[in-house]
C-alpha positions as CSV (number, residue, x, y, z in Angstrom):
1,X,37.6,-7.4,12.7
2,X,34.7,-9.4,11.6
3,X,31.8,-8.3,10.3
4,X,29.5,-9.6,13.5
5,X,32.3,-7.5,15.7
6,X,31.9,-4.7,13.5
7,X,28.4,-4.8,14.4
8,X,29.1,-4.7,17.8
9,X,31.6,-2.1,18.3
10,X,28.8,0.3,16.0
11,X,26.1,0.0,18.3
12,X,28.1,0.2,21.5
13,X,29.5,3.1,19.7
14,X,25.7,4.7,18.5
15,X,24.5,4.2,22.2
16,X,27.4,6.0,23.9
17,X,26.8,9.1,21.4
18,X,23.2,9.8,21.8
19,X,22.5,11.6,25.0
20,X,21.0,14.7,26.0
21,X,18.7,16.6,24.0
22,X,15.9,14.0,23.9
23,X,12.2,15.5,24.5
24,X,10.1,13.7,27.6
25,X,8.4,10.5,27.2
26,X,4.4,10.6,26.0
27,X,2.4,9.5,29.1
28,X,1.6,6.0,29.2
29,X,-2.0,5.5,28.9
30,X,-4.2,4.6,31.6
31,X,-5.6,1.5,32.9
32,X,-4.3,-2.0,33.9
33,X,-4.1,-4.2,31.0
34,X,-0.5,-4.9,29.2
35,X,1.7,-2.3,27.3
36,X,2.7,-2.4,24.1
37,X,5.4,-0.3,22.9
38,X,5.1,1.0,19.4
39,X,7.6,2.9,17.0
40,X,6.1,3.2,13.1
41,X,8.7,4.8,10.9
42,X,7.0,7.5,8.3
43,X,6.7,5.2,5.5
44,X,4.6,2.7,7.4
45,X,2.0,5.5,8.4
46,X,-1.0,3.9,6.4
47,X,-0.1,0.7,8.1
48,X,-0.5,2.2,12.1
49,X,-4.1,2.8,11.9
50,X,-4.9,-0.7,10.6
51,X,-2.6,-2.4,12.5
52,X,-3.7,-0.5,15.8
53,X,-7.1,-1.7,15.1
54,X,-6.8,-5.1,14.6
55,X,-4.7,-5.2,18.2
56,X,-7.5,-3.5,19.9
57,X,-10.3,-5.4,19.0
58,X,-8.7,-8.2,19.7
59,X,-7.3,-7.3,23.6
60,X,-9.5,-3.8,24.9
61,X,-7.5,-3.3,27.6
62,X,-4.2,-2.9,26.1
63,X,-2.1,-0.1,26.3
64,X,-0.4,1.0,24.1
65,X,2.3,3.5,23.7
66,X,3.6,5.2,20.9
67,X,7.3,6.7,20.5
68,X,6.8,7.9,17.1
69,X,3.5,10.2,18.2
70,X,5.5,13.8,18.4
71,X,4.4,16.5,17.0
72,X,6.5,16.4,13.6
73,X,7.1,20.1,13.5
74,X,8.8,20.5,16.5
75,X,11.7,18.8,14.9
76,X,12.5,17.1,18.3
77,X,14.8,13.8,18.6
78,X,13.4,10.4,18.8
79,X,13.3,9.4,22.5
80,X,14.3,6.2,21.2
81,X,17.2,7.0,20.3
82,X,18.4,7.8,23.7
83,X,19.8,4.6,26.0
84,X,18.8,5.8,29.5
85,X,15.6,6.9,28.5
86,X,14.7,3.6,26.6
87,X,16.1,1.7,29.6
88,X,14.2,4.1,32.3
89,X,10.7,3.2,29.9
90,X,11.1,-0.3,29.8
91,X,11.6,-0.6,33.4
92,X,8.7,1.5,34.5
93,X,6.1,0.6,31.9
94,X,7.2,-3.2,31.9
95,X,6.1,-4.2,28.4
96,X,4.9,-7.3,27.0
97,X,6.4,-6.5,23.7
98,X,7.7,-3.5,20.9
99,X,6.5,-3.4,17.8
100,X,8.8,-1.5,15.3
101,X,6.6,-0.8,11.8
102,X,8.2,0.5,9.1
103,X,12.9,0.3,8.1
104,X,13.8,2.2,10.9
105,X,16.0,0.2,13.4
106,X,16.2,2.1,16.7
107,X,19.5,0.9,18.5
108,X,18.5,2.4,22.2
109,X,14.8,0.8,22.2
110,X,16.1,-2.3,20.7
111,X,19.1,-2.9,22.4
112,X,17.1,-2.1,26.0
113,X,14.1,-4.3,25.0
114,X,16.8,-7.3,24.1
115,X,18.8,-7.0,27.9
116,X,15.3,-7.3,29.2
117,X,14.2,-10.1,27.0
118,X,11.3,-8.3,25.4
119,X,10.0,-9.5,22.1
120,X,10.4,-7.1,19.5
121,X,8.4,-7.7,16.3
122,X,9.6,-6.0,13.2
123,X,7.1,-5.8,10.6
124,X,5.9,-3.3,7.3
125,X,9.7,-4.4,7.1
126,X,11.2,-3.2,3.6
127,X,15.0,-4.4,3.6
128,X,17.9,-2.4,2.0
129,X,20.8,-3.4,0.0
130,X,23.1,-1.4,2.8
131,X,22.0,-4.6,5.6
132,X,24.6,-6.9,3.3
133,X,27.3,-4.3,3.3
134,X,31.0,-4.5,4.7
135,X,31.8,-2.0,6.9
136,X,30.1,-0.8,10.7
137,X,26.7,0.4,9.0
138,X,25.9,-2.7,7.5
139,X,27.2,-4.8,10.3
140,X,25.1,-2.8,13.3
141,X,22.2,-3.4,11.0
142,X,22.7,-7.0,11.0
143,X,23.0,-7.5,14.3
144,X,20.0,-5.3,15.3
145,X,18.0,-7.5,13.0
146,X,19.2,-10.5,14.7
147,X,17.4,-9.5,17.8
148,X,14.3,-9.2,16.9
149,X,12.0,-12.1,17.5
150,X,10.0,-11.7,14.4
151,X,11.0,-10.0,10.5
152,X,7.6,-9.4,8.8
153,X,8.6,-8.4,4.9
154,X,6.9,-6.5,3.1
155,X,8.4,-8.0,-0.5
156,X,10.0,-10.8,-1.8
157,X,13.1,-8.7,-2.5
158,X,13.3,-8.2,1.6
159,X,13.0,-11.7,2.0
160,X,16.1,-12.6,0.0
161,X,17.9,-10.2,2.0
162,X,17.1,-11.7,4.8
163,X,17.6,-14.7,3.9
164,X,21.4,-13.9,2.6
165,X,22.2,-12.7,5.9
166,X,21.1,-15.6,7.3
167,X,18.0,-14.2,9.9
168,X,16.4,-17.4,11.3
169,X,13.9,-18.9,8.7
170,X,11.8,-19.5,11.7
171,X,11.9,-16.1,12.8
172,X,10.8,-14.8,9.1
173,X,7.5,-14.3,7.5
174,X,6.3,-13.0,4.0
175,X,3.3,-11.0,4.3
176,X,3.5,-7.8,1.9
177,X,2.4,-4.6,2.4
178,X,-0.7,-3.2,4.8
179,X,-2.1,-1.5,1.6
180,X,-4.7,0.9,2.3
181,X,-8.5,-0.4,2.6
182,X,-10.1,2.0,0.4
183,X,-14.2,1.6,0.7
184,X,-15.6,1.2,-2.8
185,X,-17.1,4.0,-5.0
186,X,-20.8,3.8,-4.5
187,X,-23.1,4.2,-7.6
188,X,-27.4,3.8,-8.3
189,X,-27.8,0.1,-8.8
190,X,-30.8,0.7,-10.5
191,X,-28.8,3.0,-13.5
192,X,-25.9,0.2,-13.6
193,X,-28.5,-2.5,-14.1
194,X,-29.8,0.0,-16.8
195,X,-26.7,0.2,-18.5
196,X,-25.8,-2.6,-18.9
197,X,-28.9,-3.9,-20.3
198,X,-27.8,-1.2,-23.0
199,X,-24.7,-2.5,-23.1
200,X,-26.2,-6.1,-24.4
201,X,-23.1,-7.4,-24.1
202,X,-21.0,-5.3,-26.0
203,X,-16.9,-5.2,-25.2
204,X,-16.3,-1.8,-22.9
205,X,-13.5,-0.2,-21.6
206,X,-12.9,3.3,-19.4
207,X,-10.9,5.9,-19.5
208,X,-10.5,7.2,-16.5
209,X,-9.9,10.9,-15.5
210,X,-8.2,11.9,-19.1
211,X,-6.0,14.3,-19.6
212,X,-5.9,16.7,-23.1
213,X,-2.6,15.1,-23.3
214,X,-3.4,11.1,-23.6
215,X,-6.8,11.8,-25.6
216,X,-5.2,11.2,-28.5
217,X,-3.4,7.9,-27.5
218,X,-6.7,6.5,-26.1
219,X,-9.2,7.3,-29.2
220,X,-5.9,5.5,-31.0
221,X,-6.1,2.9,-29.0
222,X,-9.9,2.7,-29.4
223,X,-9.6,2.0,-32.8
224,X,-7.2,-0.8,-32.1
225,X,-10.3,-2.4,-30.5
226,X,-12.8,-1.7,-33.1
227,X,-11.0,-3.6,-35.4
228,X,-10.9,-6.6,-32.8
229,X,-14.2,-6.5,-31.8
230,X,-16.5,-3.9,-34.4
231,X,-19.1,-3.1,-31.3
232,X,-16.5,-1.9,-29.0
233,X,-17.3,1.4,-26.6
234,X,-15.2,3.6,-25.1
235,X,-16.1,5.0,-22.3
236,X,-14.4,8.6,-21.9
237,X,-14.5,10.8,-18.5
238,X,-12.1,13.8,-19.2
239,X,-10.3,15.1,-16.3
240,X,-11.9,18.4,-17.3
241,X,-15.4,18.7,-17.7
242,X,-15.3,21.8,-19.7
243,X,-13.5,19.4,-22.4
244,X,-17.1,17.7,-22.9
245,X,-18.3,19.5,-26.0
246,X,-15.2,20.4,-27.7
247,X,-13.8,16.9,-27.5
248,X,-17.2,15.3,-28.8
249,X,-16.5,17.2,-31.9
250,X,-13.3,16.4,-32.3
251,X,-14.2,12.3,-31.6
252,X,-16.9,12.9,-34.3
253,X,-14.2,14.8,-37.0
254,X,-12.1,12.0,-36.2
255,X,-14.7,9.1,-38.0
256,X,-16.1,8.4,-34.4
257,X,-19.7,8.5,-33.2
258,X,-19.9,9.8,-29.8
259,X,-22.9,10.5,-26.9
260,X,-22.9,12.6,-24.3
261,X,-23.9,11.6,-21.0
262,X,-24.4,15.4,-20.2
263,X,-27.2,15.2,-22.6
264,X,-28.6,11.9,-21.4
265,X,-28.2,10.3,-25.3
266,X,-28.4,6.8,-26.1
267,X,-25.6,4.8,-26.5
268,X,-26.8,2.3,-28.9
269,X,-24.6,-0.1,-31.0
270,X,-24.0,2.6,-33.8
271,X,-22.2,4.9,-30.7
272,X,-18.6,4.0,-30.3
273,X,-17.6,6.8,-27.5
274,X,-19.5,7.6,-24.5
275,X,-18.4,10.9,-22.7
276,X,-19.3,10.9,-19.2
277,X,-19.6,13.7,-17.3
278,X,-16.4,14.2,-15.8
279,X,-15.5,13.2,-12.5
280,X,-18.9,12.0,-11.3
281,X,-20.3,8.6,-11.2
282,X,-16.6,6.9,-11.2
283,X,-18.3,4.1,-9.1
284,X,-20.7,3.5,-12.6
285,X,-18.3,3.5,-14.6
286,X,-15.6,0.9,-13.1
287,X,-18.5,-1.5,-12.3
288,X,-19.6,-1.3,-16.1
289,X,-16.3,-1.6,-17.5
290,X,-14.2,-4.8,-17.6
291,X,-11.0,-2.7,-18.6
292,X,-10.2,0.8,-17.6
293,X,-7.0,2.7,-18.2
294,X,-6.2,5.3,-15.5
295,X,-5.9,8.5,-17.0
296,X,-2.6,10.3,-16.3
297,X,0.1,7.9,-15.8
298,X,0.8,7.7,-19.2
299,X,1.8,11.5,-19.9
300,X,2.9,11.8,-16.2
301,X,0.3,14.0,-15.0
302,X,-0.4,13.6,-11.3
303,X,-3.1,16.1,-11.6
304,X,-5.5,13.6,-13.4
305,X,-4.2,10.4,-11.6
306,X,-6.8,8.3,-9.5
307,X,-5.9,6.0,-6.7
308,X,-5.0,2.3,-8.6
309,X,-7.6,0.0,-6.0
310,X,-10.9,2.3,-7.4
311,X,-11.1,0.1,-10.1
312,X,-9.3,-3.2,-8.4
313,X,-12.1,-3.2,-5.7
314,X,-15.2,-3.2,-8.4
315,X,-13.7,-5.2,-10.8
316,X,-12.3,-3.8,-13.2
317,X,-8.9,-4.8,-14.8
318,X,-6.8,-2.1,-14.8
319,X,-4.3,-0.9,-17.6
320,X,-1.8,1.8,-16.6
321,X,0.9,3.6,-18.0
322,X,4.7,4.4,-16.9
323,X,4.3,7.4,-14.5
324,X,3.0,6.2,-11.1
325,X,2.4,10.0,-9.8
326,X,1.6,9.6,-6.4
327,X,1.0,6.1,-6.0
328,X,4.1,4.1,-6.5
329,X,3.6,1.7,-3.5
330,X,0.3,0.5,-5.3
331,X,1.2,0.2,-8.8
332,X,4.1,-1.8,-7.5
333,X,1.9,-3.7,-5.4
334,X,-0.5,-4.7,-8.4
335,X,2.4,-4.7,-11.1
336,X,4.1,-7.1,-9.1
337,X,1.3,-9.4,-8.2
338,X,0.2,-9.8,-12.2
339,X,-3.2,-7.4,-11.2
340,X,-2.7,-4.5,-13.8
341,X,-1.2,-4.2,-17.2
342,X,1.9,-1.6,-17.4
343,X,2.1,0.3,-21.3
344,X,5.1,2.7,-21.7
345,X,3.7,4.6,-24.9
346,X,0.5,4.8,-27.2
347,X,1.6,2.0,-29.4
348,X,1.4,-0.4,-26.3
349,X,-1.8,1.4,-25.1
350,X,-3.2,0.2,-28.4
351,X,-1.7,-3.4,-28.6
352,X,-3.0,-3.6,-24.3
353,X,-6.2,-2.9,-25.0
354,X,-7.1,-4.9,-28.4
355,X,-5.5,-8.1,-26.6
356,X,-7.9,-7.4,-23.2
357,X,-10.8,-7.8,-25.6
358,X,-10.3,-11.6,-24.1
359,X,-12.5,-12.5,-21.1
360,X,-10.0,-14.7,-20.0
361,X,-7.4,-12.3,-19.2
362,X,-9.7,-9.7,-18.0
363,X,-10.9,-12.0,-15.7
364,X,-7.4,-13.0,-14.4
365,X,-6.3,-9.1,-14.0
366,X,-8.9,-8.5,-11.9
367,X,-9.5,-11.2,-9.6
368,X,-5.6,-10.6,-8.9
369,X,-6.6,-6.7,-8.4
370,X,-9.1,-7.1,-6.2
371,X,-7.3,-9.8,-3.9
372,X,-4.3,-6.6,-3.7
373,X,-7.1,-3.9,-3.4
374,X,-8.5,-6.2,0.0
375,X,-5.3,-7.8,1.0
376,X,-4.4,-5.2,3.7
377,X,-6.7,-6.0,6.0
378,X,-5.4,-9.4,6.1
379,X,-1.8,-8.4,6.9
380,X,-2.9,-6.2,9.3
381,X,-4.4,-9.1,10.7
382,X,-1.4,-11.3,10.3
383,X,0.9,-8.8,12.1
384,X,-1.6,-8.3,15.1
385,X,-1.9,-11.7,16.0
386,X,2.0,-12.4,15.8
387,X,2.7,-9.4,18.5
388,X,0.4,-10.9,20.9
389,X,1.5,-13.9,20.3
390,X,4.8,-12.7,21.6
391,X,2.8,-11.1,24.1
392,X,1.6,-13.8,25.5
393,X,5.2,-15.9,25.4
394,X,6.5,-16.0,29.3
395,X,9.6,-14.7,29.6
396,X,12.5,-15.9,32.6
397,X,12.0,-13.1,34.5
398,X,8.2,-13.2,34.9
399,X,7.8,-15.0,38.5
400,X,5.0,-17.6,39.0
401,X,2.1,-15.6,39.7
402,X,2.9,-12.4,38.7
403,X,3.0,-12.8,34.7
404,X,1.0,-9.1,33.4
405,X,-2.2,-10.1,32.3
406,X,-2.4,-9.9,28.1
């Protein structure tokens, strides 16, 4: 059997089995204007809000109605799942499209919304290697993905994939990720104008959120840039506070001159490490420094990790090392689009940051950061106006006259 009949005989297979023990529909929301049916898999979850406000601004009145909103702890089937369900929603709520966010593929809602001639827009889409396999997996994946009426990737890695099993080029589109719009960390302009005037021009770089464990490998690497440029600063915020005083001494024992910020000292040209307080002012800090190495993901400790876009929305370029901790999606998001340097031990640490002494590639590291850090809203955008695009498509069962109003 082919792999397109494969294919075949898997879904008719998957919608005879599911039956049964499928929770009630959500309510569909009231009003008049045009539904929208919605499923968002788990991983697109920081997409839904985005997306969901970008479709609503643009059309008020639309309804829309999520099959993915269950309450998670029940541990209750998805309704989409079950054929005469999906087939009894579609033909009471009448939708102008689905919108599926996220990899899952539900065979029920799809294979309903296709007999009806419903657009379905895939999008947050993140391919897997199992699409191209032989066998009735791979080949009911295929064909689900040959029904919908738009693929939007998420990476270039989906798009080959797509692409190899021959999806319609028209029917594709490369948008990446909705990444999450974080607003940026506020600071007093009047200190930052302050400090920099101290700064007079002198190469900075920030460590952000430092752990015991990578102070060593970041003073190191401090002295890599002292011998580059001889009025270098480091500026140092420990993950611990407590670490203030006991680590000034051991900068000073260590041939380094060091002020406090706790004790509001200067930070003239003979200082070469500036602690910070900790924690606070993160917004200062990024804004003052050109580079800034984000403190745990060299030693791997999630504890001390800060979420990547901090510094890629003020500016800063960002140097990072092999441990993403909780924020694998972003590093690979700014990794891949040439907007952070990746180090894997404190040798590189030290090469990284005596090489980002040039403005040049400062300059290029964070422009590319801060287009990653904004680009969600932009997708979010993108993938909006293609579902109501589809929306608005006619379909040959609409009569003249009685198309729903979008």
């Amino acid at each position: 059997m082919s792999g397109a009949g494969l294919g075949q005989l898997g879904l008719w297979l998957h919608l005879r089995s599911r039956r049964s023990d499928i929770p009630a529909l959500p309510d569909l929301p009231q009003g008049h204007g045009p539904v929208l049916i919605l499923h968002a898999g788990a991983e697109a979850a920081q997409a839904v809000p985005q997306v969901l406000q970008r479709l609503m601004r643009a059309r008020p009145q639309l309804r829309i109605m999520r099959l993915d909103d269950l309450d998670p702890a029940s541990r209750q089937p998805d309704p989409s799942d079950d054929p005469l369900l999906m087939s009894q929603l579609l033909d009471q709520t009448r939708p102008r499209a689905v919108l599926l966010l996220g990899q899952a593929l539900p065979p029920a809602l799809i294979a309903a919304a296709s007999a009806r001639r419903i657009p379905v827009v895939l999008a947050e889409c993140r391919l897997s290697p199992d699409a191209l396999s032989w066998g009735m997996r791979g080949g009911m994946q295929r064909r689900l993905l040959s029904q919908m009426s738009a693929v939007m990737l998420a990476d270039t890695a989906s798009l080959s994939l797509a692409r190899r099993i021959t999806l319609p080029a028209t029917r594709l589109e490369m948008t990446g990720p909705v990444s999450e719009i974080r607003e940026p960390l506020h600071c007093s302009e009047t200190e930052r104008v302050s400090m920099a005037q101290q700064l007079n021009g002198r190469h900075a770089w920030f460590a952000a959120s430092l752990p015991p464990s990578e102070e060593s490998a970041v003073l190191e690497a401090h002295q890599a840039a002292l011998r580059r440029s001889h009025r270098a600063l480091l500026i140092l915020s420990p993950r611990d506070p407590s670490r203030i005083d006991g680590l000034a001494q051991e900068i000073e024992a260590g041939g380094l001159t060091v002020a406090r910020r706790s004790e509001d000292e200067d930070f003239g040209d003979e200082i070469q490490v500036l602690l910070t307080d900790g924690p606070t002012e993160m917004g200062l800090w990024y804004r003052l420094a050109p580079v800034s190495f984000m403190g745990g993901t060299l030693a791997g400790d999630d504890t001390a990790m800060r979420h990547p876009f901090e510094p890629a929305a003020l500016g800063s370029a960002i140097v990072h090392g092999p441990e993403p901790g909780p924020f694998r999606t972003e590093w690979q998001q700014l990794d891949g689009a040439q907007a952070a340097c990746q180090v894997r031990s404190s040798g590189d640490l030290a090469q990284a940051i005596a090489e980002l002494t040039q403005p040049e590639l400062i300059a290029s590291l964070a422009s590319n950061a801060w287009t990653v850090s904004t680009g969600g809203a932009d997708v979010a955008i993108r993938i909006a106006d293609r579902v109501l695009a589809a929306m608005d498509e006619p379909r040959p069962q609409d009569a003249p006259g009685e198309r729903q109003p979008a």
